[in-house]
VEXDREN-2710 file (C-alpha; in Angstrom, 1 decimal):
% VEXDREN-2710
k/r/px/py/pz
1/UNK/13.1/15.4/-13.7
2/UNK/10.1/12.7/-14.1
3/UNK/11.2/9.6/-15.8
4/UNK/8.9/9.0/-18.9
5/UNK/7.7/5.6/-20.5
6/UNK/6.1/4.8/-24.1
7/UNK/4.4/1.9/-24.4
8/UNK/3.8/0.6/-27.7
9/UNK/0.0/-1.9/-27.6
10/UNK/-1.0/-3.3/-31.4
11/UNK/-4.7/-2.0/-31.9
12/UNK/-5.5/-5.4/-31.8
13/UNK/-4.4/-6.5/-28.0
14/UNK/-5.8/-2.7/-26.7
15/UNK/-9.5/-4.4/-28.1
16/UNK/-8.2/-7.6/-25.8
17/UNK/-7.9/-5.2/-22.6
18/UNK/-10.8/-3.4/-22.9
19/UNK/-12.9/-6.2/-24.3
20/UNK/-13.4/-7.5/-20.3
21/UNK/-10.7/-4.8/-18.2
22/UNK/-11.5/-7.5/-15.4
23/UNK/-8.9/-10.0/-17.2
24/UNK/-5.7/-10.7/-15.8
25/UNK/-4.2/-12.0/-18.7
26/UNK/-1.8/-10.1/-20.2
27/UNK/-1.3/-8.9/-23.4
28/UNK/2.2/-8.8/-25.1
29/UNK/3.9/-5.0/-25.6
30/UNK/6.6/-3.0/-25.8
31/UNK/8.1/0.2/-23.5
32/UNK/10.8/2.2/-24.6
33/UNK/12.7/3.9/-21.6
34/UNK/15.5/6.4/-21.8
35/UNK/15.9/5.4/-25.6
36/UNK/15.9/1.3/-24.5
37/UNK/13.4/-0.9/-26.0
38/UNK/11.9/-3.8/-23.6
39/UNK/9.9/-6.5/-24.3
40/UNK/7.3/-6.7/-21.9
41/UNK/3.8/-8.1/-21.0
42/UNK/0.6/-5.5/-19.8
43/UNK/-2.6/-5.8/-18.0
44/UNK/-5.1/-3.6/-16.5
45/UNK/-4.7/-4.0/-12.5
46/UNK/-6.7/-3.3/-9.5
47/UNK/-10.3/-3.6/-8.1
48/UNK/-12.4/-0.9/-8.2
49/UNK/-10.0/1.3/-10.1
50/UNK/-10.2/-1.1/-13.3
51/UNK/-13.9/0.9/-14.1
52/UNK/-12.3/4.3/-14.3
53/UNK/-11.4/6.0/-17.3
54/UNK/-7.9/6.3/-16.7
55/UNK/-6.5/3.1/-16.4
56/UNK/-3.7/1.4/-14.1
57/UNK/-1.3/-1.1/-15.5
58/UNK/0.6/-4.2/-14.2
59/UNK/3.6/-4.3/-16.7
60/UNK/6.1/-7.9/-16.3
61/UNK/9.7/-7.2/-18.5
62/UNK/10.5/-10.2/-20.6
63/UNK/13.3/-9.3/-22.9
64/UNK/15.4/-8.4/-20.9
65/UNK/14.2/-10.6/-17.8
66/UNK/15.2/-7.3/-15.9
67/UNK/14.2/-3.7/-15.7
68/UNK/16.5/-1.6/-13.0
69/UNK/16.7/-4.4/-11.2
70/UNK/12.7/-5.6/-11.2
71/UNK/10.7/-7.8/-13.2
72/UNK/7.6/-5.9/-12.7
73/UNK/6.1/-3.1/-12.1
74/UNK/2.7/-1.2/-11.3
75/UNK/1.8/2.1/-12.8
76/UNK/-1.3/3.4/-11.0
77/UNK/-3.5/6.3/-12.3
78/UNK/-4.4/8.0/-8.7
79/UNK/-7.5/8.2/-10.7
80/UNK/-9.7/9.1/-7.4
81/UNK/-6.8/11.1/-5.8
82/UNK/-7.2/14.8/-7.1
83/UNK/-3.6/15.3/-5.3
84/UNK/-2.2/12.2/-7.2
85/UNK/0.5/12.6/-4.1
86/UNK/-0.9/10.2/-1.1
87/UNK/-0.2/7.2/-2.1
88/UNK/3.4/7.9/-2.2
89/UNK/3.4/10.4/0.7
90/UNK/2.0/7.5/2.6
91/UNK/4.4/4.7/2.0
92/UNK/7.2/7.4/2.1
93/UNK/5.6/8.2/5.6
94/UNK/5.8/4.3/6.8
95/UNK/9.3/4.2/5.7
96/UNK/10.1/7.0/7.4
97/UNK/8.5/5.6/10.8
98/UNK/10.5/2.2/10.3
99/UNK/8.2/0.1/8.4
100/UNK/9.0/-1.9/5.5
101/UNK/7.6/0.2/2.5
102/UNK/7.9/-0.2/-1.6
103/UNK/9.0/2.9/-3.3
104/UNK/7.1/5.1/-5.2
105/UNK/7.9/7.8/-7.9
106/UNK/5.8/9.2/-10.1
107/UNK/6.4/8.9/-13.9
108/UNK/4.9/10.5/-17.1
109/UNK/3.2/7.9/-19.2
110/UNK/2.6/7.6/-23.0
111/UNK/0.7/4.9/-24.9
112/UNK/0.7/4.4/-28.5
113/UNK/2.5/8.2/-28.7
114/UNK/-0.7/9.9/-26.8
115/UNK/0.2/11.1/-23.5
116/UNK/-1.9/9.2/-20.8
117/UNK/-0.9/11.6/-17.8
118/UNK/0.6/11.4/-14.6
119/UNK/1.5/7.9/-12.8
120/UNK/2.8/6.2/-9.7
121/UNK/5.1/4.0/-10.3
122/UNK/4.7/1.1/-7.8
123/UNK/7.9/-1.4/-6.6
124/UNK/6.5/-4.6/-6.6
125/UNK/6.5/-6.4/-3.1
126/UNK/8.5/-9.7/-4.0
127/UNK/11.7/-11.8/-3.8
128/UNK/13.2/-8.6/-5.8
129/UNK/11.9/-6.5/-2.8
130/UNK/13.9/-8.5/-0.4
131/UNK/16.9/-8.9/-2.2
132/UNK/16.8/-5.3/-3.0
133/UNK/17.1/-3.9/0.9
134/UNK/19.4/-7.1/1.8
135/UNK/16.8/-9.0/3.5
136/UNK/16.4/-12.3/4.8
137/UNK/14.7/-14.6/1.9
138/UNK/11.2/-15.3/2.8
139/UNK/7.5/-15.8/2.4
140/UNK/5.6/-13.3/0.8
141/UNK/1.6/-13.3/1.0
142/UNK/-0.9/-11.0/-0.3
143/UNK/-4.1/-9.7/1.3
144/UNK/-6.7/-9.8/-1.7
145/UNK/-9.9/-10.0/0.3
146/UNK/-11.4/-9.0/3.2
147/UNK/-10.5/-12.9/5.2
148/UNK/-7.3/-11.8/5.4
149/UNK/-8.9/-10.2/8.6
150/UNK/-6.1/-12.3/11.1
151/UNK/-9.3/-14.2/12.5
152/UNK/-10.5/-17.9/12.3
153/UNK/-14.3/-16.9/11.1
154/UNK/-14.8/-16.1/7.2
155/UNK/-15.5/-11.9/7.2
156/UNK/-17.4/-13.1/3.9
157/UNK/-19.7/-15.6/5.0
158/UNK/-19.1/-15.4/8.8
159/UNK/-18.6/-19.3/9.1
160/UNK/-15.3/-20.6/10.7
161/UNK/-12.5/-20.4/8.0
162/UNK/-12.1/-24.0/5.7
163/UNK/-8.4/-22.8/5.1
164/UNK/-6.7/-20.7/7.5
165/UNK/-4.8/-19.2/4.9
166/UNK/-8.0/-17.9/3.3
167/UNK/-7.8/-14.3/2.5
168/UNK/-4.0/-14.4/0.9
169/UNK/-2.5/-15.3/-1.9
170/UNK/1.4/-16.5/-1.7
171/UNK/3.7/-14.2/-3.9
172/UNK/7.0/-16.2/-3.6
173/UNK/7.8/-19.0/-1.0
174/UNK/8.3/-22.4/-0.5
175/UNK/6.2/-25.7/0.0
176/UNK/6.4/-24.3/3.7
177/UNK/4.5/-21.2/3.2
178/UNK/1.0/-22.1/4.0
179/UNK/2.2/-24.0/6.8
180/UNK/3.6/-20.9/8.3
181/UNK/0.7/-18.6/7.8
182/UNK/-1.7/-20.9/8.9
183/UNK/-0.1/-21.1/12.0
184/UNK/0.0/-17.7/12.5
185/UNK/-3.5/-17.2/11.9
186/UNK/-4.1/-19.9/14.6
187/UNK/-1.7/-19.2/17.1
188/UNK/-3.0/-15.6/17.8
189/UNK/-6.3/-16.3/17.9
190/UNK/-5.8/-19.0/20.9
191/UNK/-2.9/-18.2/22.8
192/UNK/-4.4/-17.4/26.0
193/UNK/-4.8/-14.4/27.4
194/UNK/-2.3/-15.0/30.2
195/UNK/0.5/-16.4/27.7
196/UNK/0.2/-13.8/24.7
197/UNK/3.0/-11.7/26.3
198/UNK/5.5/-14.3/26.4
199/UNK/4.3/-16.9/23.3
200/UNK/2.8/-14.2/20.4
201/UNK/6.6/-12.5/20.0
202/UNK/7.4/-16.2/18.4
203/UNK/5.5/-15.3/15.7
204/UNK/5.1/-11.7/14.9
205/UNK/7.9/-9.0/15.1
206/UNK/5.6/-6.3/17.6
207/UNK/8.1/-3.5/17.7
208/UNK/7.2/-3.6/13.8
209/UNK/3.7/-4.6/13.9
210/UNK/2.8/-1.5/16.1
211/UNK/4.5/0.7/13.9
212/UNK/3.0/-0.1/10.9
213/UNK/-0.7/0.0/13.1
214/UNK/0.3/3.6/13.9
215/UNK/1.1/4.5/10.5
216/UNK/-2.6/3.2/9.4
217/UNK/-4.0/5.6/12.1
218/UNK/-2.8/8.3/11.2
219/UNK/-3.0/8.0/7.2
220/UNK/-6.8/7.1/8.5
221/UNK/-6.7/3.6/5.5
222/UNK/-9.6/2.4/6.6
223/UNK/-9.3/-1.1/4.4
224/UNK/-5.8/-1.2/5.9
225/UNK/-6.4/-3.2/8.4
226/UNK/-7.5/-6.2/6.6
227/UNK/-6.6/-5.7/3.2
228/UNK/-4.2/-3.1/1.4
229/UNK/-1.3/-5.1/2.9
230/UNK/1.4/-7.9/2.6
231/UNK/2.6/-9.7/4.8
232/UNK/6.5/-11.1/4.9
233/UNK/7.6/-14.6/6.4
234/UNK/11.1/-13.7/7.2
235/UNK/13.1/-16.9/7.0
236/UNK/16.0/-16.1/9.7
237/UNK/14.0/-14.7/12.7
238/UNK/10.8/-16.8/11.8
239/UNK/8.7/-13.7/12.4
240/UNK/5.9/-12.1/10.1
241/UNK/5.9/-8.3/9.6
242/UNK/3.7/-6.0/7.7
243/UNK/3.9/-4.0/4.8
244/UNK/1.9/-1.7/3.7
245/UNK/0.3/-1.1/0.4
246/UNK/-2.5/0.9/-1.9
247/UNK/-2.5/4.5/0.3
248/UNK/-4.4/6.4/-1.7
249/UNK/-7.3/7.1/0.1
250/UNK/-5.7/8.5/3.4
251/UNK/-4.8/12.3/4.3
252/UNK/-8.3/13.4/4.1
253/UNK/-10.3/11.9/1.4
254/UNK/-11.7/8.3/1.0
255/UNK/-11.4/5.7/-1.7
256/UNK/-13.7/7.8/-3.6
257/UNK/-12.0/10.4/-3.5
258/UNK/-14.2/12.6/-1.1
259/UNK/-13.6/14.5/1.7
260/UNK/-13.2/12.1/4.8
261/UNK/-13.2/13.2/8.6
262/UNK/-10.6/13.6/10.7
263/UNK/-11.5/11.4/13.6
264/UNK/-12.9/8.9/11.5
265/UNK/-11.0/5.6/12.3
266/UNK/-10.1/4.8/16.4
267/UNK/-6.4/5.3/17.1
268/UNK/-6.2/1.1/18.2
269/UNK/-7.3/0.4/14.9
270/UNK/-9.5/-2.8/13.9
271/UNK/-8.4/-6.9/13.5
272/UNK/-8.1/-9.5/16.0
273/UNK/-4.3/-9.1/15.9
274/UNK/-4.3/-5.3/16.8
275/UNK/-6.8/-6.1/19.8
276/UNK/-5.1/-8.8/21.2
277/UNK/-1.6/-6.6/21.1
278/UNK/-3.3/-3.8/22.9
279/UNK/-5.1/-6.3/25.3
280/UNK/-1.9/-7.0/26.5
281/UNK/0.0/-3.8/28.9
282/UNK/3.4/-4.0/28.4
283/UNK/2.2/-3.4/24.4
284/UNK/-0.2/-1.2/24.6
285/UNK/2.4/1.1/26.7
286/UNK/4.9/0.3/23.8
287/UNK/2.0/1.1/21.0
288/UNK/1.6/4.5/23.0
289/UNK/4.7/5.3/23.4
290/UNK/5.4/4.9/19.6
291/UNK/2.4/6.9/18.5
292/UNK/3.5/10.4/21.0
293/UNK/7.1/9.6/19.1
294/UNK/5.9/9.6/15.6
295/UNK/3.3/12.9/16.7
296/UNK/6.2/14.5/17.6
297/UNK/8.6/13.9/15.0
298/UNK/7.3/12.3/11.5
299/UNK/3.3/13.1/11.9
300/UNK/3.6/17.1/11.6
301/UNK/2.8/19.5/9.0
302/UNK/6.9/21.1/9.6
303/UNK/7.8/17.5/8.3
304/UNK/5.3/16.7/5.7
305/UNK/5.0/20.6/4.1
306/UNK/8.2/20.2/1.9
307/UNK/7.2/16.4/1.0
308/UNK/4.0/17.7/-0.2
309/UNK/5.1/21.4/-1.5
310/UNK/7.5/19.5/-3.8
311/UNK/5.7/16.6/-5.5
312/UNK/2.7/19.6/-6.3
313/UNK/5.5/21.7/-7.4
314/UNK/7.1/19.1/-9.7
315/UNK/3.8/17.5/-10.9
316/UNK/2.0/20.7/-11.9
317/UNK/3.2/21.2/-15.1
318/UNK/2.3/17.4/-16.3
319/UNK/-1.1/18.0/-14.1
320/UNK/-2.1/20.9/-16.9
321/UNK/-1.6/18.5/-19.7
322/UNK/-2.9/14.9/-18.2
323/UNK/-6.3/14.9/-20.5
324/UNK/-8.0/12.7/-17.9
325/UNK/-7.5/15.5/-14.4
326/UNK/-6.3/19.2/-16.4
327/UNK/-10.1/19.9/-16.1
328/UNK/-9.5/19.6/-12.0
329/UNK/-6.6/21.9/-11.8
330/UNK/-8.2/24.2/-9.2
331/UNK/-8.8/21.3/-6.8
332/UNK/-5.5/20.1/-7.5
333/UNK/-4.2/23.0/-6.4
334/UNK/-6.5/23.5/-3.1
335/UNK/-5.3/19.6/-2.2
336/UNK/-2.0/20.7/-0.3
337/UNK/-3.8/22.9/2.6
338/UNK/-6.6/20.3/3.2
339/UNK/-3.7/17.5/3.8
340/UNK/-2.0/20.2/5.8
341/UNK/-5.7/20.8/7.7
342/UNK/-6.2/17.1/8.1
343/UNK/-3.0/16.5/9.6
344/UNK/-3.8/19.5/12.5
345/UNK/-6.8/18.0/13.1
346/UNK/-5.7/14.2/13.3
347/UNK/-3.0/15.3/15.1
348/UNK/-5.0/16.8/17.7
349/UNK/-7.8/13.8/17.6
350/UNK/-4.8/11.4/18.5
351/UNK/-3.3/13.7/21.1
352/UNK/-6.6/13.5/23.1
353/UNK/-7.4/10.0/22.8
354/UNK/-3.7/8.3/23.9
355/UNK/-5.1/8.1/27.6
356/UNK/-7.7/5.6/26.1
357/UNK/-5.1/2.9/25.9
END
């Protein structure tokens, strides 16, 4: 059963949001869920996505503080997607290769009692998300542009970065927090060659650095490597890991939605941090060893078919009704073969370039 939400918008505040969708000030609302009323605030969210006609929401619970355990959540359209499905089969698909992941489920959404279609209901990577899975507390930082590209030169104006903590934007912390990414950023640019075996592992948990790179090769996110991510300052071990976020354009199509190749993204991936791993042997071995792992176990269409077959099973009969994709039905229904296609292919394009590292 897919949970449903009404929202509730006055007239008046839906003028607000579309007057300029770029705002991020939210407007106030209400949601009834399973026959509870909530108090809540609403915005538009995303980048690119905030142009299209169906829109994606940011939604923060005020009265009560708490919804399920969350003060926020995101409710993406998966406008561009026509399987409205890789988003969550991707960070399922991290999770399942032992990255930290938010979950996903999709939801039916309603807004002023007209049905708005399908969703993904996004967690929301923050203090809640640690607290949630029992983790250490810790720094959480965004990657909202492309200088969050783990090097010391600007990838928007190609000068040397003012701040090395350009490129990220702290989600919960402490007055330590920039300290501790900046510090990052500059310890693995200039650890020497010779040292970065022995002096990087201070700073970066590898074992789950590499697994998260192997997860963005073979979803094929080409902005994953320096966006579509957060990173997490865990305060026991004092090591950063990566988590990833925004999979929608993977398993075969782009961020357009169109049809992308198979062998389009190198299996080492892109970022100063990802070369500098792989320049070193003992990881590059490691990275190798956990790419043939996740080929033979989590990357297969055995082990994907039933994640897939279901969510297009139990989203069909919404898919007929959403007024913004019914019109698509027939490509809806051609998406889980071309997923199944891309992962043969991938597959195979990975297989034959592992001797390359």
């Amino acid at each position: 059963m897919i949970p449903s939400y009404d929202f509730f918008i006055h007239p008046m505040y839906i003028v607000e949001l579309r007057k300029d969708v770029w705002s991020d000030d939210p407007v106030p609302a209400k949601l009834t869920y399973d026959k509870r009323k909530y108090d809540i605030d609403i915005v538009y969210r995303g980048s690119h996505i905030r142009k299209l006609k169906k829109k994606s929401y940011h939604v923060m619970f005020y009265k009560p503080k708490f919804f399920q355990g969350v003060q926020e959540l995101h409710f993406n359209s998966e406008f561009n997607d026509p399987s409205l499905i890789r988003n969550k089969l991707s960070l399922d698909f991290f999770s399942d290769i032992g990255t930290l992941s938010p979950k996903a489920q999709h939801v039916l959404v309603k807004v002023n009692n007209r049905f708005e279609g399908v969703y993904l209901q996004l967690e929301s990577v923050d203090e809640n998300f640690l607290r949630r899975r029992n983790l250490p507390k810790g720094s959480i930082y965004y990657a909202v542009d492309d200088d969050a590209n783990f090097s010391l030169v600007s990838e928007l104006d190609k000068d040397i970065k003012k701040k090395l903590s350009l490129g990220y934007e702290l989600k919960c912390g402490n007055e330590h927090s920039e300290g501790y990414i900046s510090e990052f950023i500059y310890q693995l640019n200039t650890i020497s060659r010779a040292a970065y075996e022995k002096k990087i592992v201070k700073y970066v948990d590898v074992d789950k650095y590499l697994r998260w790179l192997a997860g963005v090769v073979c979803t094929q996110n080409f902005d994953g490597f320096v966006h579509n991510y957060a990173l997490y300052h865990n305060e026991e071990t004092k090591l950063f890991e990566m988590i990833p976020w925004d999979y929608d354009a993977t398993w075969g199509r782009d961020v357009q939605g169109r049809k992308m190749g198979h062998d389009y993204i190198r299996i080492q991936g892109f970022n100063t941090l990802s070369a500098r791993l792989l320049d070193v042997d003992v990881f590059r071995k490691q990275y190798k060893k956990i790419l043939k792992d996740i080929l033979s176990h989590q990357f297969t269409v055995e082990y994907i078919k039933p994640k897939v077959e279901g969510m297009h099973e139990e989203l069909r009969p919404h898919i007929v009704q959403d007024p913004y994709v019914k019109s698509k039905i027939d490509v809806f229904d051609s998406e889980p073969s071309l997923i199944f296609r891309y992962i043969e292919k991938r597959r195979e394009f990975i297989r034959e370039h592992l001797d390359k590292l």
